[in-house]
N, C-alpha and C positions, 0 to 999 in steps of 0.2 A: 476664410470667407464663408456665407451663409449663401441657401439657398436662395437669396433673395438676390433679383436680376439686377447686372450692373445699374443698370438704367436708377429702377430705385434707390441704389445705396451712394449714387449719384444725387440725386436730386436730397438725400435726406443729409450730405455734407453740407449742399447749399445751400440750404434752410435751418441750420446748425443742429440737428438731430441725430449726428454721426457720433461717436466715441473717436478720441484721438488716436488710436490703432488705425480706425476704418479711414478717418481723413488720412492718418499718414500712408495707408494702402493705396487710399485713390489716387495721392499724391506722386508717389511712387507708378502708378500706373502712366500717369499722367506726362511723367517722365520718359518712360518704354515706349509708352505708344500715342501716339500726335493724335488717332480717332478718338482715343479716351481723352484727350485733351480737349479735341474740339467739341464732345461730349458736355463736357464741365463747363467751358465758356457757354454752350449755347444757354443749359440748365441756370447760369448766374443772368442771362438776359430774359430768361421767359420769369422766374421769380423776382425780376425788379420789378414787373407790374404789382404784385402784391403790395410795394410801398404805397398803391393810390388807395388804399383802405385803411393806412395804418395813422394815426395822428402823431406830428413830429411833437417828438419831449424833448427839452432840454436835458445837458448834460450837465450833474451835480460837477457845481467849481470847484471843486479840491478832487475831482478826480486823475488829472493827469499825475499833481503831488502825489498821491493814493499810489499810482502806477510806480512813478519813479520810484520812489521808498519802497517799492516792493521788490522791484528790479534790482535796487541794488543792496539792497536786504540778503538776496539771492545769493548774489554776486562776493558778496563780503563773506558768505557761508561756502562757495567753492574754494574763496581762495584760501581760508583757515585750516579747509579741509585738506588741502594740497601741501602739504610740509617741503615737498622737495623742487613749490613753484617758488620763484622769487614773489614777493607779495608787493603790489604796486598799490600807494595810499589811495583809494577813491575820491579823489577831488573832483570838485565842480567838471576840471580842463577835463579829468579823466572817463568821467561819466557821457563826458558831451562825444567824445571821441568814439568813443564804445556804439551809440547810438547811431554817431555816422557810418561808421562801419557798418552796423546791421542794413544801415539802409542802404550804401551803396550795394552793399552783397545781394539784396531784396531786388535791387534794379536791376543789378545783372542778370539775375534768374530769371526775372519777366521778362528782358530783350530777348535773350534766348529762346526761353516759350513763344516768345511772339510770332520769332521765325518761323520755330519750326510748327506753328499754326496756320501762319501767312496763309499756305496756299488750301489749306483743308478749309479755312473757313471761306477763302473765297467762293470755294464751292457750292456755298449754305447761302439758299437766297435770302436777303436780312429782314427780317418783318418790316412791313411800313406800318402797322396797327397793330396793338395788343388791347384785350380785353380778359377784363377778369367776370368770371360771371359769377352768379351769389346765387342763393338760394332763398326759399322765401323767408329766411331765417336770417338773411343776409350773412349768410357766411361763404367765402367762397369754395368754390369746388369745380374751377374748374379756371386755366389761362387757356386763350387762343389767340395764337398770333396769326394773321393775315399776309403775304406778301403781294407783290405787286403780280406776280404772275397767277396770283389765286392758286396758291397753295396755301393750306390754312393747318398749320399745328394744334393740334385740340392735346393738350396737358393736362390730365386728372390731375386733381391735389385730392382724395379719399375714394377709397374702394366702395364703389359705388353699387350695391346691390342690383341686377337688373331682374323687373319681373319676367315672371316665366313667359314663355313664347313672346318677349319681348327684346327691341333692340332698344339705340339710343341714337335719337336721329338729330344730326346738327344742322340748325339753321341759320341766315344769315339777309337783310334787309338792303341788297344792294342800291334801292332806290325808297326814300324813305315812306313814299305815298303809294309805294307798292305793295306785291305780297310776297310773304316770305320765302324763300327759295333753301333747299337743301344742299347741301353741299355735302353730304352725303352719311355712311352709318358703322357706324360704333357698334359691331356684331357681340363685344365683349368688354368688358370692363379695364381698359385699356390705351392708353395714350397712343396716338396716331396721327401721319399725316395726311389730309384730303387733297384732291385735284382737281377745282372744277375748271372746268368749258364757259366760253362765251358768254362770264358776265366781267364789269368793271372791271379796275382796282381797286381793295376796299378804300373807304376812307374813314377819318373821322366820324365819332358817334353814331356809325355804320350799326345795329342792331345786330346780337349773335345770341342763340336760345340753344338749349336742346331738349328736347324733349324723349318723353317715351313712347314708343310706336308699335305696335305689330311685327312679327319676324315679316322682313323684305320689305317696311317702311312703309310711311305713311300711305294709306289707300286713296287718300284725295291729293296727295302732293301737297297736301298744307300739313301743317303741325294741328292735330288731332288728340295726341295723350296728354298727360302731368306735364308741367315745366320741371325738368331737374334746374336747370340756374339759364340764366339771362343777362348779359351787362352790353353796354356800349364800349366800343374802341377808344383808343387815346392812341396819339402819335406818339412813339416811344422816342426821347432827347438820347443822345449818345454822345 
């Protein structure tokens, strides 16, 4: 393992940035311990917002063939290599069987998981909005999910420079003819969760900013510095 904090080397499996050592680490973690589990799951729902930037491509038609024939490419190279297996012909019946296998084995290992997530995750209140926020560059750099009790997950996606005697102040548009309200401040460059008081539940294309402020946040209670990124909410489908 690397000095870099679980959290990270979590988030960088779910976005397929890991080496396959690291995935099979967290995996294995994953297995030990149900926190690290529920760790991983929340990480794969806060990065599905990212699919609302990405354009859906088709997948080239001869890639499943492509898969097969490599799969059992494979397959015909372990068992030649195995002198003292009995060597069974790879037929169509025997390929399809193989596959089933893998996948029931697959299903088993996620009821399992599921269990033993059941109660961790019921714990994690489930976002009712997510939003991805962009930059003026439109790139994003930043999810935050919303829950109904106003708790709001703010998720870096890049190490975000902050200027000097500055923080990074998150806003949020509970009413849309309103003004802005904080929800509160990003002392470091840093993934965290907020807590606000006595406004709604978010909703749909609910407005979310953050900006950069002065140590101990904005002086007027309005957003004042740079915008770092800004997007609207979407109901996330499950």
């Amino acid at each position: 393992m690397t000095d870099r904090s679980l959290h990270e080397r979590i988030d960088e499996v779910v976005v397929g940035l890991a080496s396959e050592a690291e995935v099979a680490e967290i995996e294995a973690l994953c297995a030990a311990d149900p926190d690290v589990a529920s760790q991983l799951e929340r990480a794969r729902r806060r990065y599905v917002a990212l699919d609302y930037t990405a354009d859906n491509l088709p997948l080239p038609s001869d890639l499943w063939t492509r898969i097969e024939a490599s799969l059992d490419s494979e397959q015909e190279r372990q068992v030649e290599a195995d002198t003292s297996a009995e060597i069974i012909p790879l037929t169509p019946r025997n390929t399809q069987g193989r596959w089933r296998a893998a996948a029931f084995g697959s299903a088993i290992a996620a009821a399992v998981l599921a269990v033993a997530l059941g109660f961790s995750l019921a714990m994690a209140p489930e976002p009712t909005v997510i939003a991805v926020l962009l930059d003026s560059k439109g790139q994003p750099i930043a999810v935050v999910e919303g829950a109904e009790n106003n708790q709001t997950l703010i998720t870096l996606l890049e190490n975000t420079r902050v200027p000097a005697n500055s923080v990074m102040q998150v806003w949020t548009k509970p009413d849309e003819n309103g003004p802005p309200v904080s929800l509160g401040l990003l002392a470091a460059a840093r993934s965290r969760t907020l807590t606000a008081t006595g406004l709604p539940p978010p909703r749909a294309e609910q407005l979310y900013e953050i900006t950069f402020e002065p140590t101990g946040g904005s002086p007027t209670n309005l957003p004042t510095g740079p915008i770092l990124g800004k997007g609207f909410a979407k109901e996330p489908v499950y």
